[in-house]
N, CA, C and O atoms as a Tripos MOL2 file, in Angstrom:
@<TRIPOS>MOLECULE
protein
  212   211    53     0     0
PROTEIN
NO_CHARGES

@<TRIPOS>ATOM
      1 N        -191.1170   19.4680 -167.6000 N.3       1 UNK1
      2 CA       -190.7230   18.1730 -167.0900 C.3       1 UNK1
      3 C        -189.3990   18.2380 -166.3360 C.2       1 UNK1
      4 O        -189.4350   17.7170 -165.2220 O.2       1 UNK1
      5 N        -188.7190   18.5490 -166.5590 N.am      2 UNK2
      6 CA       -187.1090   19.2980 -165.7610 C.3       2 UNK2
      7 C        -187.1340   19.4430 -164.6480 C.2       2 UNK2
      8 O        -186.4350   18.8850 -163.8020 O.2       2 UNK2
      9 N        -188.5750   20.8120 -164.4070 N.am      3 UNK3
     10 CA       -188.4370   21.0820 -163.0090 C.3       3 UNK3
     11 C        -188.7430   20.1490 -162.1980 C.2       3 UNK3
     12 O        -188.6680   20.4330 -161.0020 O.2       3 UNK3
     13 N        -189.1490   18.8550 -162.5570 N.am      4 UNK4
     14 CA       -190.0820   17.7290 -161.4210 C.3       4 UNK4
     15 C        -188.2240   16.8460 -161.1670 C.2       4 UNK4
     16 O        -188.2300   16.0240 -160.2500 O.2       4 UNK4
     17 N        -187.1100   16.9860 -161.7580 N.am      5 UNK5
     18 CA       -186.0610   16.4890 -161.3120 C.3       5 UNK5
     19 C        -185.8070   17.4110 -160.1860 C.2       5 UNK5
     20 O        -185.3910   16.5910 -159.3670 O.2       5 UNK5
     21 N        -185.7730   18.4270 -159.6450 N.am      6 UNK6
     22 CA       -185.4660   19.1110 -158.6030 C.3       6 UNK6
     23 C        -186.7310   19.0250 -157.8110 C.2       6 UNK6
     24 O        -186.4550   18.7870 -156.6350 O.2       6 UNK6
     25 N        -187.8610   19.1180 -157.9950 N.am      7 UNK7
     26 CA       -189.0450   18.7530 -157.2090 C.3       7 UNK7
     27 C        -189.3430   17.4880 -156.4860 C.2       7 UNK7
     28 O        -190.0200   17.3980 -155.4620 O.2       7 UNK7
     29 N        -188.8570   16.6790 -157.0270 N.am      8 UNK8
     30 CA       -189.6150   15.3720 -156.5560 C.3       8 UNK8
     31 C        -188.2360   15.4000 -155.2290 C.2       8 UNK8
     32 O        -188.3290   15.5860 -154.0150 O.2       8 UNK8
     33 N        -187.2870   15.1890 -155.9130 N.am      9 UNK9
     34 CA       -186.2570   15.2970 -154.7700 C.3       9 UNK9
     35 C        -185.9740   16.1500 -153.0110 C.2       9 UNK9
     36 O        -185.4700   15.7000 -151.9820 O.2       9 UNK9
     37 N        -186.4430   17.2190 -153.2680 N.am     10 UNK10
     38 CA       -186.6750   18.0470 -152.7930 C.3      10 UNK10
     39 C        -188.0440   18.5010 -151.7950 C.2      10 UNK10
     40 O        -187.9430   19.3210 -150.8830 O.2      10 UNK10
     41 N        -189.4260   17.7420 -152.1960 N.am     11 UNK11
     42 CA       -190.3650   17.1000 -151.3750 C.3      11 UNK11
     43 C        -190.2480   16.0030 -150.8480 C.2      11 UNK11
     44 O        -190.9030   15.8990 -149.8110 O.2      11 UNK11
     45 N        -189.4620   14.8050 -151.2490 N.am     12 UNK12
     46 CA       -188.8920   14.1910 -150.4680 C.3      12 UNK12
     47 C        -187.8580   14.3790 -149.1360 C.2      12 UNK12
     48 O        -187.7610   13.6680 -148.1360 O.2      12 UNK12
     49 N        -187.3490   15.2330 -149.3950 N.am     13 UNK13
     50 CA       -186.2010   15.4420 -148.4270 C.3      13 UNK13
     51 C        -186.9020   16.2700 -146.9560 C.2      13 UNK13
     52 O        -186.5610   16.1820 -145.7770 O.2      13 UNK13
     53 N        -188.1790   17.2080 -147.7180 N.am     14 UNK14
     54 CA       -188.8150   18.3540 -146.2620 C.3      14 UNK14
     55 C        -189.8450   17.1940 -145.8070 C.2      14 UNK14
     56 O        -190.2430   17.2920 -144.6460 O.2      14 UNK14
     57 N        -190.3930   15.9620 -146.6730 N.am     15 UNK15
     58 CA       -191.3000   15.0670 -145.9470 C.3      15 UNK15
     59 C        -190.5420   14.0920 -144.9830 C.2      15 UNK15
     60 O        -191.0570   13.4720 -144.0530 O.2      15 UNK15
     61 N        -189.0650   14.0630 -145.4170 N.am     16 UNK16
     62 CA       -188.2750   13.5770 -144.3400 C.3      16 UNK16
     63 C        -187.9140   14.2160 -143.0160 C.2      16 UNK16
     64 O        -188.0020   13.5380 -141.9930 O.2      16 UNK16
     65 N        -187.5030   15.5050 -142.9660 N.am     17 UNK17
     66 CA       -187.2160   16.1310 -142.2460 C.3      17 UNK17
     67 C        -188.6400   15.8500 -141.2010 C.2      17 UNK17
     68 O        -188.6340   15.2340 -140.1350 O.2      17 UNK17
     69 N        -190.0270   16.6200 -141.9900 N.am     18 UNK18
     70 CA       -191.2330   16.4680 -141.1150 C.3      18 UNK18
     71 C        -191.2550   15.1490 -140.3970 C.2      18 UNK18
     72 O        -191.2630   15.1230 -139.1660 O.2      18 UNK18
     73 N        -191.2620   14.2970 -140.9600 N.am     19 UNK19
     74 CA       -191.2680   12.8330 -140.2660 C.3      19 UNK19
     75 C        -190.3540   12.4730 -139.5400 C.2      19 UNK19
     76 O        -190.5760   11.4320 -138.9210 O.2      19 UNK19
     77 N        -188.8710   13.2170 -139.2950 N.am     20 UNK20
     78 CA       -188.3110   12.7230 -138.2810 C.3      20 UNK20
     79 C        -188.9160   14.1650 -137.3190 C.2      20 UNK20
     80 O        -189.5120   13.6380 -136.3790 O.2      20 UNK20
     81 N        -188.9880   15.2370 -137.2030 N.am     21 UNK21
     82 CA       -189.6350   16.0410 -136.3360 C.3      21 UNK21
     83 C        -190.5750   15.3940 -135.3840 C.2      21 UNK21
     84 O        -190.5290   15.6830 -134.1890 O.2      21 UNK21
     85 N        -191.5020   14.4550 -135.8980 N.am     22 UNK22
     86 CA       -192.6870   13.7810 -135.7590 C.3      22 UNK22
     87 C        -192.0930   12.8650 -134.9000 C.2      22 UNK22
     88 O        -192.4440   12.9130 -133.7210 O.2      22 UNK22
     89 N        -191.0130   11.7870 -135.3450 N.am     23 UNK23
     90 CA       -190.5900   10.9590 -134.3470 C.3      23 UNK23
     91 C        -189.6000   11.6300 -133.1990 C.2      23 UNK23
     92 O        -189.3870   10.9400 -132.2020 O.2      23 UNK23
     93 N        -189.0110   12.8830 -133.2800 N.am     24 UNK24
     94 CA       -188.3580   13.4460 -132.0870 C.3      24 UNK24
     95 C        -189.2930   14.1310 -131.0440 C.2      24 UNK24
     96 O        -188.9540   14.5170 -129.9260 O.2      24 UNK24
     97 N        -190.4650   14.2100 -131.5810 N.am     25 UNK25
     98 CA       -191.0510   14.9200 -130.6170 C.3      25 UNK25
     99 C        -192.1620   13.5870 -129.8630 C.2      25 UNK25
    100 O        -192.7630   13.6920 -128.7940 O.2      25 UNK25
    101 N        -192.1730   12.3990 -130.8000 N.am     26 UNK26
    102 CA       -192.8060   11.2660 -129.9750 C.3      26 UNK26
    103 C        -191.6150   10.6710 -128.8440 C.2      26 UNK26
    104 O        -191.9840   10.3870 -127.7040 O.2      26 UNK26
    105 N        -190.4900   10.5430 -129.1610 N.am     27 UNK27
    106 CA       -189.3330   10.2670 -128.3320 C.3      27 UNK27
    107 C        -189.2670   11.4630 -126.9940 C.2      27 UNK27
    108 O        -188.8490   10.9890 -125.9370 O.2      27 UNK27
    109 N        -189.5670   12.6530 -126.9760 N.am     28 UNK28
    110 CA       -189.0490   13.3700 -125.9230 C.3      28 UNK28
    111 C        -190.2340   13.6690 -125.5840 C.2      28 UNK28
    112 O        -190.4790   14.8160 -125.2090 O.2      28 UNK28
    113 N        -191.3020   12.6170 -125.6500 N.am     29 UNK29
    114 CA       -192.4570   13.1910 -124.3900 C.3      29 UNK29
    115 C        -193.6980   14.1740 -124.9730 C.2      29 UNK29
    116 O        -194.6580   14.3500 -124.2220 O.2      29 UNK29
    117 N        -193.6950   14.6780 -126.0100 N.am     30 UNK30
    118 CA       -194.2290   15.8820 -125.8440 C.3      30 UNK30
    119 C        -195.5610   15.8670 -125.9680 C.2      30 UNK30
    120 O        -196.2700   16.8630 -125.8250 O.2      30 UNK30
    121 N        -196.0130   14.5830 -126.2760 N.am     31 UNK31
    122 CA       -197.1740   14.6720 -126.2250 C.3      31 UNK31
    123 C        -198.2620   13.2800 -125.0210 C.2      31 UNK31
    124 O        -199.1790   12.5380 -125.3710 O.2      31 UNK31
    125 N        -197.7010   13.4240 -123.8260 N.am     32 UNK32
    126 CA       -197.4220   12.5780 -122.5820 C.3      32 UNK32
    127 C        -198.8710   13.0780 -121.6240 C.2      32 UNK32
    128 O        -199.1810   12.6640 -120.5070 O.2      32 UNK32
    129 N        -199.6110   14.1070 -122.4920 N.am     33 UNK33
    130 CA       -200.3070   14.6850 -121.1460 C.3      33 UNK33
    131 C        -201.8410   15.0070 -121.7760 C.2      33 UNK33
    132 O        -202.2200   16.1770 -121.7100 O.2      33 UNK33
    133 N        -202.8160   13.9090 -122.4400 N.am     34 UNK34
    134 CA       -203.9030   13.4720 -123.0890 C.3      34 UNK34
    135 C        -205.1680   14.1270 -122.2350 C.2      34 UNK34
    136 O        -205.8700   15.0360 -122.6770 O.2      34 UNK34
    137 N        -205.3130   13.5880 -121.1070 N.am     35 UNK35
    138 CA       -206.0980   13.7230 -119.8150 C.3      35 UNK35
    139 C        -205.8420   15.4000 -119.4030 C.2      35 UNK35
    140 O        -206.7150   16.2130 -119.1000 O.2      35 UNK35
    141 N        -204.9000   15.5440 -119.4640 N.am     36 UNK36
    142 CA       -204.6540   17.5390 -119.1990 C.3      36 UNK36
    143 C        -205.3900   18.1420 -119.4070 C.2      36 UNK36
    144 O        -206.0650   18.9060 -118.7160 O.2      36 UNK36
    145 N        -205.3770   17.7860 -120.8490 N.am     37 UNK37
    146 CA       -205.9120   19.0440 -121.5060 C.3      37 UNK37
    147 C        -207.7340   18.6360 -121.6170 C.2      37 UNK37
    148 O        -208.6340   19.4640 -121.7530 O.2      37 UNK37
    149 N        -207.9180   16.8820 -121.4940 N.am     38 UNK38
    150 CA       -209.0050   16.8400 -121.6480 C.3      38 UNK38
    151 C        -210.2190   17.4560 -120.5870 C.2      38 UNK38
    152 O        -211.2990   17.9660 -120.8830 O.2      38 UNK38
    153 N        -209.5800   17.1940 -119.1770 N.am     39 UNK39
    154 CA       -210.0850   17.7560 -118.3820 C.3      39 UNK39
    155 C        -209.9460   19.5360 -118.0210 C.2      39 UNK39
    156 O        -210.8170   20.0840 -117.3470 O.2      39 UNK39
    157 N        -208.7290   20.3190 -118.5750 N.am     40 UNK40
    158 CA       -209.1890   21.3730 -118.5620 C.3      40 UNK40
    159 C        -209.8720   22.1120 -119.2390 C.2      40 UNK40
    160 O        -210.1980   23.2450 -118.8840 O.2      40 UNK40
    161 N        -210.1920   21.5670 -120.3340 N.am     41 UNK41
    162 CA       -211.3100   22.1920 -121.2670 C.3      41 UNK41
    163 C        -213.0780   22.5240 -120.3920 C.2      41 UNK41
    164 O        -213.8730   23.4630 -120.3710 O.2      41 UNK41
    165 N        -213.0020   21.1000 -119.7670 N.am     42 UNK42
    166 CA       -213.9870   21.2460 -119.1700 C.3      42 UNK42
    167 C        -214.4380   21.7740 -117.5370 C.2      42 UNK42
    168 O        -215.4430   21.4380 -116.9100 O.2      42 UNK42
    169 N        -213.4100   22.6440 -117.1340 N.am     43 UNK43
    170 CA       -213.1960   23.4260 -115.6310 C.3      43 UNK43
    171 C        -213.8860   24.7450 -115.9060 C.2      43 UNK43
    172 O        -213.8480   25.1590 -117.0640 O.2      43 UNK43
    173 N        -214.5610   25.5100 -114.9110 N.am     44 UNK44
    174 CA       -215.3440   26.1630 -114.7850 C.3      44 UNK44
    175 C        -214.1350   27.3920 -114.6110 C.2      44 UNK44
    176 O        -214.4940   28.5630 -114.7300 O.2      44 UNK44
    177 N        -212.5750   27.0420 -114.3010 N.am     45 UNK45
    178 CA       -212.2730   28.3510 -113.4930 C.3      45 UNK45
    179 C        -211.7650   28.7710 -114.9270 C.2      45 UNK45
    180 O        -212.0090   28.1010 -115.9300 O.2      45 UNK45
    181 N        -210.9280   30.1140 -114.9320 N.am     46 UNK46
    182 CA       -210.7510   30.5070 -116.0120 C.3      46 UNK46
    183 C        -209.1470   31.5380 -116.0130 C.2      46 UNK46
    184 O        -209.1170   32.6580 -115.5030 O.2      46 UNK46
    185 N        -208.3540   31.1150 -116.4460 N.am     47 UNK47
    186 CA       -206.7630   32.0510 -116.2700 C.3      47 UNK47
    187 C        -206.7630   33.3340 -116.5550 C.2      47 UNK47
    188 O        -205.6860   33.7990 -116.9280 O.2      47 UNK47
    189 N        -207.9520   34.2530 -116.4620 N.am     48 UNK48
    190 CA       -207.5800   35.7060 -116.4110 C.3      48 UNK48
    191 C        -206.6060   36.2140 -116.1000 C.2      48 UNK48
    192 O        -205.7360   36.7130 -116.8140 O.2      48 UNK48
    193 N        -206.7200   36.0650 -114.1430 N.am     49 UNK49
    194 CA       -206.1060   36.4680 -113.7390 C.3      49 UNK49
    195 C        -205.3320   35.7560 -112.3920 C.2      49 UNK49
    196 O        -206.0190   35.2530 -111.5040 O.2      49 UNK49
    197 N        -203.9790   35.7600 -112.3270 N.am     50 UNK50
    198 CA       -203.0040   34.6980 -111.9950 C.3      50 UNK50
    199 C        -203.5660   34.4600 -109.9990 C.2      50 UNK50
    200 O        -204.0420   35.2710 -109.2040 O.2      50 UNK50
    201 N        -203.2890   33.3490 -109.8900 N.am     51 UNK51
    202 CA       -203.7040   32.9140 -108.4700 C.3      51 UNK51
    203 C        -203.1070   33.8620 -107.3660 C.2      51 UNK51
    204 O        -202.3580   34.7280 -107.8190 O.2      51 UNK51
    205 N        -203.2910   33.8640 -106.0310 N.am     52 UNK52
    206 CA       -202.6950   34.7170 -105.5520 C.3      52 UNK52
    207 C        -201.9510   33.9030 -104.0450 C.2      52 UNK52
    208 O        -202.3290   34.2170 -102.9160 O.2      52 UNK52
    209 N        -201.1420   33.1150 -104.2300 N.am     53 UNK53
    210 CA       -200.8000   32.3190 -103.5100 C.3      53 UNK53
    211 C        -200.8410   33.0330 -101.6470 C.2      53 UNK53
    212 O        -200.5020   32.3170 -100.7040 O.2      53 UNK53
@<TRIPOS>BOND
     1     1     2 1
     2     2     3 1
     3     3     4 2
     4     3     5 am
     5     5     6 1
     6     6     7 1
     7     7     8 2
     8     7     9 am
     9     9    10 1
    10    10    11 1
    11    11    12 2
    12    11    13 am
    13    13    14 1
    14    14    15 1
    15    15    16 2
    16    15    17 am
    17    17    18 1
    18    18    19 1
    19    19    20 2
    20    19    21 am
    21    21    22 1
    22    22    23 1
    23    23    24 2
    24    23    25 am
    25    25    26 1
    26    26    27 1
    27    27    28 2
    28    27    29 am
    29    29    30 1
    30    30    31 1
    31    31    32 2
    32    31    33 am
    33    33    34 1
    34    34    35 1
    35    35    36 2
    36    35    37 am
    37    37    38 1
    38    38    39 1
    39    39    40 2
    40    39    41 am
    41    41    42 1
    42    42    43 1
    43    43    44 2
    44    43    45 am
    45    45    46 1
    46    46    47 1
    47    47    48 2
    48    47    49 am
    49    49    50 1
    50    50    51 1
    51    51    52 2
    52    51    53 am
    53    53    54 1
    54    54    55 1
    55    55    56 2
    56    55    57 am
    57    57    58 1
    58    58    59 1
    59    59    60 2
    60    59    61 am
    61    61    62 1
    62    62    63 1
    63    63    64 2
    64    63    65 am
    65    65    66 1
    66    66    67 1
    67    67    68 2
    68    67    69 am
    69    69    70 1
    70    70    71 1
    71    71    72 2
    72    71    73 am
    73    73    74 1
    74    74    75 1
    75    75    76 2
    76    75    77 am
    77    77    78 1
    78    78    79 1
    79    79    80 2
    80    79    81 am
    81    81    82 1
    82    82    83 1
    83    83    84 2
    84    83    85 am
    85    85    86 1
    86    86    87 1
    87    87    88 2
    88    87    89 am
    89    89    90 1
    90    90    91 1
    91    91    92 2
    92    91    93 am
    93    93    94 1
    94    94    95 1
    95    95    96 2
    96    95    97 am
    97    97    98 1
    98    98    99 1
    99    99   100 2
   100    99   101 am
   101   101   102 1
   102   102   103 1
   103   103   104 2
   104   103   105 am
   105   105   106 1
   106   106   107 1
   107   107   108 2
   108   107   109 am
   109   109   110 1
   110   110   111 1
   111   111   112 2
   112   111   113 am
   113   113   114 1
   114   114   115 1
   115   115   116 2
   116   115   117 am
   117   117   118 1
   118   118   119 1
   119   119   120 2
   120   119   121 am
   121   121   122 1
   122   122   123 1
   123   123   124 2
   124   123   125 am
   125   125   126 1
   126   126   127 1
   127   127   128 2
   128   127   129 am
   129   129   130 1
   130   130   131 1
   131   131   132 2
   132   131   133 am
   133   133   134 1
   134   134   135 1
   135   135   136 2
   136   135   137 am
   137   137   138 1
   138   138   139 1
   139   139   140 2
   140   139   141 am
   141   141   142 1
   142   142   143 1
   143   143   144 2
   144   143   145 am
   145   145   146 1
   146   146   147 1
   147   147   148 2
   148   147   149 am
   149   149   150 1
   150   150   151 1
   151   151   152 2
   152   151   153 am
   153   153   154 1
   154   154   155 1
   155   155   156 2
   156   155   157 am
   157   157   158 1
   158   158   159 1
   159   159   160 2
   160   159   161 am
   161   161   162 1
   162   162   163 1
   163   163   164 2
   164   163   165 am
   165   165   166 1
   166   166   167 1
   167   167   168 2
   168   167   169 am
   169   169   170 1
   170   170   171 1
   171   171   172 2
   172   171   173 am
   173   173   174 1
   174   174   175 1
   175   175   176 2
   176   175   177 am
   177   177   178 1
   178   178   179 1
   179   179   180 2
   180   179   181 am
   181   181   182 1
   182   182   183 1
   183   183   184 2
   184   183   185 am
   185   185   186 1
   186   186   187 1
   187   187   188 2
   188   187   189 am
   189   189   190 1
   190   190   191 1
   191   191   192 2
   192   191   193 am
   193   193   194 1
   194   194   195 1
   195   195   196 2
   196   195   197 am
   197   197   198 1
   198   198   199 1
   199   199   200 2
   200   199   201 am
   201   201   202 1
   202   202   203 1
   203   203   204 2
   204   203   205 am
   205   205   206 1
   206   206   207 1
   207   207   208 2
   208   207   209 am
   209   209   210 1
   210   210   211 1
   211   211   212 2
@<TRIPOS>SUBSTRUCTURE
     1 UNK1         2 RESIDUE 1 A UNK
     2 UNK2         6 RESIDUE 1 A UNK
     3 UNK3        10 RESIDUE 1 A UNK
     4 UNK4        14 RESIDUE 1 A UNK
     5 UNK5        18 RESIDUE 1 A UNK
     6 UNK6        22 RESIDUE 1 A UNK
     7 UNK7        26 RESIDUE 1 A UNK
     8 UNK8        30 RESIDUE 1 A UNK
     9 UNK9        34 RESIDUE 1 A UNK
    10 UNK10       38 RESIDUE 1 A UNK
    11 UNK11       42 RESIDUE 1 A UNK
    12 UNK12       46 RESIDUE 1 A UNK
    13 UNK13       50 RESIDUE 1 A UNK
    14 UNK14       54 RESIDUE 1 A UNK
    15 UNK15       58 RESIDUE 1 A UNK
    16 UNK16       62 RESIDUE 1 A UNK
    17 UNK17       66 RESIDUE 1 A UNK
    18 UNK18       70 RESIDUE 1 A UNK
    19 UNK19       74 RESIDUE 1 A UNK
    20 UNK20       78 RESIDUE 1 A UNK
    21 UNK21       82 RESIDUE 1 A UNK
    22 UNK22       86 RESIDUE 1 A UNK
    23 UNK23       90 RESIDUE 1 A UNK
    24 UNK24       94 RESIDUE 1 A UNK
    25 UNK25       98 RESIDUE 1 A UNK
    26 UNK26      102 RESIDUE 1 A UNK
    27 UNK27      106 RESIDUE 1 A UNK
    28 UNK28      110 RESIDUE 1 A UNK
    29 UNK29      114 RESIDUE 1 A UNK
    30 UNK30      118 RESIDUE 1 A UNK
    31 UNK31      122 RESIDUE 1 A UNK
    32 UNK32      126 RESIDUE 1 A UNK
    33 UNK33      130 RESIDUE 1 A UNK
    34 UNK34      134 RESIDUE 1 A UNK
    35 UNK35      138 RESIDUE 1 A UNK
    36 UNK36      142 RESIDUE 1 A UNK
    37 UNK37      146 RESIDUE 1 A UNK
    38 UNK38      150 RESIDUE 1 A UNK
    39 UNK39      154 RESIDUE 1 A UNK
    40 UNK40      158 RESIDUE 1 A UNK
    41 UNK41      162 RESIDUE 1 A UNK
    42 UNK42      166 RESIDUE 1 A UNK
    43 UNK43      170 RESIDUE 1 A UNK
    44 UNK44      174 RESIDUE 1 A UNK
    45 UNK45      178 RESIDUE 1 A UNK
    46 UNK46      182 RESIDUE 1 A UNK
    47 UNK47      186 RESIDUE 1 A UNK
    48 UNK48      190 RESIDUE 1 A UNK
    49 UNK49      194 RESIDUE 1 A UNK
    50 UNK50      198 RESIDUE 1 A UNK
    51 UNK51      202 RESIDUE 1 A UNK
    52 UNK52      206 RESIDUE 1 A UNK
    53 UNK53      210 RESIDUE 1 A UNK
């Protein structure tokens, strides 16, 4: 029973940390680009090998 005084505290504090991670990375954009990825999943070409301008 002891150890749940350092436990409970202590999962609290990394579920905090995670949850502000969660809101810094909704604040700086990072997840801004839905349609990207939806449509490149479905493109025929393929990034082997790099374009050749």
């Amino acid at each position: 029973m002891n150890v749940l005084v350092y436990l409970i505290p202590v999962s609290i504090f990394l579920g905090g940390i995670g949850l502000a991670a969660f809101f810094w990375s909704i604040r700086s954009h990072q997840f801004d680009d839905p349609q990207g990825d939806a449509s490149r999943i479905l493109t025929t070409d393929y990034d082997d090998h790099p374009r050749e301008d």
